[in-house]
C-alpha positions in Angstrom: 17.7 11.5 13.7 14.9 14.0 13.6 13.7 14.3 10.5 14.3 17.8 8.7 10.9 19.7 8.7 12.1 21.4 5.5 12.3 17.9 3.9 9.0 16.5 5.2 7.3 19.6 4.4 8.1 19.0 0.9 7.7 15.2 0.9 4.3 15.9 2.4 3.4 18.5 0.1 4.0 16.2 -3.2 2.3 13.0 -1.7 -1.0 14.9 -0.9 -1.3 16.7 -4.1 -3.7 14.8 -6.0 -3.0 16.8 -8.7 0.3 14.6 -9.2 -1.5 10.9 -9.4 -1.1 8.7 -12.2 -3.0 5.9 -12.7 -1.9 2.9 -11.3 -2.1 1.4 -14.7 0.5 3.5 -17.0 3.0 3.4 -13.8 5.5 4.3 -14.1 5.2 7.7 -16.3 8.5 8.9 -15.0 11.1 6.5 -15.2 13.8 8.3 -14.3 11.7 9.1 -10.9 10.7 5.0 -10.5 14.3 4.4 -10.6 15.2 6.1 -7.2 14.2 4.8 -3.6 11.6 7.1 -2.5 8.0 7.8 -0.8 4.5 7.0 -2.5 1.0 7.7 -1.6 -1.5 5.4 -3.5 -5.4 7.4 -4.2 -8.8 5.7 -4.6 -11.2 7.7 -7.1 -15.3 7.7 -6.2 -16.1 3.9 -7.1 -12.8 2.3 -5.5 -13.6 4.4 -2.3 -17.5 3.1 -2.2 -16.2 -0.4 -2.1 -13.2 0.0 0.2 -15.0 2.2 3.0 -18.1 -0.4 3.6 -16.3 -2.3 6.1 -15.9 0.7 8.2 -18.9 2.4 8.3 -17.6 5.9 7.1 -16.3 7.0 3.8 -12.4 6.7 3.5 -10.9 9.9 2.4 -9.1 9.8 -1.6 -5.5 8.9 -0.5 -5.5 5.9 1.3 -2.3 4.6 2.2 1.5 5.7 2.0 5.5 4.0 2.4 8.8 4.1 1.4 10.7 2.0 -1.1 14.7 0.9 -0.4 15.1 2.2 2.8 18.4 1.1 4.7 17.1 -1.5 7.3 17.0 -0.2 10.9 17.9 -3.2 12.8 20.1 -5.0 10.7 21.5 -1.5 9.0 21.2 -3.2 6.0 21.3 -1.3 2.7 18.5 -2.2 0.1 18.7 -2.1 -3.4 15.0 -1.5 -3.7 13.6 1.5 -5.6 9.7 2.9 -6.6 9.6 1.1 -9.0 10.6 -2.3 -8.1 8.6 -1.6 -4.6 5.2 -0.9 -6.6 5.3 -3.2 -9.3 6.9 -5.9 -8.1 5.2 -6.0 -4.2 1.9 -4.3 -4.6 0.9 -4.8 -8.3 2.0 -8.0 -8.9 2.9 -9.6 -5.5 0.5 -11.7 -3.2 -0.5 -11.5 -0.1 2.2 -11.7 1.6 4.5 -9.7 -0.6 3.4 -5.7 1.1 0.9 -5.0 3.9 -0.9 -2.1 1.5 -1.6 -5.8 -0.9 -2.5 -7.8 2.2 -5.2 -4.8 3.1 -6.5 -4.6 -0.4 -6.9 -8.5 -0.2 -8.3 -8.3 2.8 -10.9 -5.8 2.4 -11.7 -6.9 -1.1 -12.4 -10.6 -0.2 -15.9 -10.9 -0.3 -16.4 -7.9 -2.9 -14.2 -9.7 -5.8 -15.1 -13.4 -4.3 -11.3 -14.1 -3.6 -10.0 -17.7 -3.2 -7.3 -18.9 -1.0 -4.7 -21.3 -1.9 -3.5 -22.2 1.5 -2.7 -19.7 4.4 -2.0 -16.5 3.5 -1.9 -16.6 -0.3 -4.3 -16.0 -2.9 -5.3 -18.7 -5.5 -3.8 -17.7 -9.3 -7.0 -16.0 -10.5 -8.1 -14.4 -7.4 -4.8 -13.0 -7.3 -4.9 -11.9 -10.8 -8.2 -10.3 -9.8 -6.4 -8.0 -7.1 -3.9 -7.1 -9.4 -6.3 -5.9 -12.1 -9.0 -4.2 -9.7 -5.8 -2.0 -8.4 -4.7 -1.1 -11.7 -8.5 -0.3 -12.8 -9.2 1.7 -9.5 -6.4 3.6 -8.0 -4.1 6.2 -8.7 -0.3 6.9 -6.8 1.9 9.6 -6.4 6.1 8.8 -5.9 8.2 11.3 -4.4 12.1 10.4 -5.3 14.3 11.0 -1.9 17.9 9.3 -2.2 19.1 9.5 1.4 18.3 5.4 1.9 19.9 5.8 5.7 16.9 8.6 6.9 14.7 7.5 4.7 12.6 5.6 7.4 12.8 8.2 9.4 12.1 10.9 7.1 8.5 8.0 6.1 7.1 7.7 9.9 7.4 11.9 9.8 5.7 12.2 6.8 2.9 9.5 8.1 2.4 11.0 11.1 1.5 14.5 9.1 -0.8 13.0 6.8 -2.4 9.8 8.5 -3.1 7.6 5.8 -7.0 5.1 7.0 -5.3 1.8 6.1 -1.5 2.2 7.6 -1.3 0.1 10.4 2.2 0.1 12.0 3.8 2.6 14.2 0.2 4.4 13.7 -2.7 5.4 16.3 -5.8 3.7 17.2 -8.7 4.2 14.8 -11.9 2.5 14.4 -10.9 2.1 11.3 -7.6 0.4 12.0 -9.3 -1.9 14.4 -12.3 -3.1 11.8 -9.2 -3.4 9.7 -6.6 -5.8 12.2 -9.8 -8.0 11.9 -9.7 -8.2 8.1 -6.4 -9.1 7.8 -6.3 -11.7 10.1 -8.5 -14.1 8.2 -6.1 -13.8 5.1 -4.2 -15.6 6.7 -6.6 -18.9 6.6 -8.5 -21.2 4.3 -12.1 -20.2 4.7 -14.0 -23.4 5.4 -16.2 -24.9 2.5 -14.1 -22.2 -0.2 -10.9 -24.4 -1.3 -9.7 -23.0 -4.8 -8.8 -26.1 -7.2 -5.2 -24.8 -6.7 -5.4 -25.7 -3.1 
């Protein structure tokens, strides 16, 4: 499927108005909107974006990363029950690392900054987690666009990323610098950092 120009055009338009954020911490304000499967784009105000663009060596721009929530799996066609507001509070407020790539990046990024503990492999000690969780809700902002067609909605998500190129998306995206400083963040989530075992290790 192609996705309808008309409907990304729309899509694109909501996610990159910043003008419709709300703050990570009173999500969701619509609830009737959080109940659908959808799009989001998540924001990062002055502070959050100082901190997040060191790594790189050039200041991120405000809206930072974007996906989808309850799309019908591709390969296994699949039909998820998943909707906004499951995806963002359950995954990428209050998951772990391994529970969204947009929480993984945050992690990643944010691992010296907060002084974040590992656990074991790929998962964050109970505080460190806890620190994640409350730095996102202190420092960024999101915007969810409700779109009920589960079976295109994957579709209808790479369209929408390809318009507005979110810095920290990674799959089925084009080479950056960025993205590349970034690959090398995230891989050392996945380990214990020598000489740094939490007491829940």
């Amino acid at each position: 499927m192609i996705a309808d120009s008309t409907v990304v055009d729309r899509l694109v338009a909501r996610l990159t108005d910043r003008g419709n954020t709300e703050p990570a911490a009173r999500f969701p304000t619509d609830r009737v909107a959080a109940g659908c499967p959808g799009l989001y784009s998540w924001w990062a105000g002055d502070d959050a974006l100082t901190v997040l663009s060191a790594p790189f060596g050039i200041r991120l721009p405000p809206l930072i990363y974007a996906g989808q929530a309850g799309a019908t799996s591709i390969r296994a066609r699949r039909t998820r029950s998943a909707t906004l507001g499951s995806r963002i509070r359950t995954n990428h407020l209050n998951g772990n690392v391994g529970s969204s790539t947009f929480r993984k990046t945050l992690t990643a990024i944010l691992f010296e900054p907060l002084g974040l503990l590992l656990s074991g492999p790929g998962c964050l000690d109970t505080a460190s987690n806890a620190a994640v969780s409350d730095w996102m809700r202190s420092h960024l902002h999101l915007i969810i666009a409700p779109y009920s067609d589960r079976e295109h909605l994957a579709e209808v998500e790479h369209a929408v990323l390809q318009r507005i190129d979110p810095p920290l998306n990674l799959m089925g995206m084009h080479s950056t610098p960025v993205r590349a400083t970034l690959k090398g963040l995230r891989r050392r989530v996945g380990y214990q950092p020598v000489g740094r075992q939490s007491q829940h290790a």
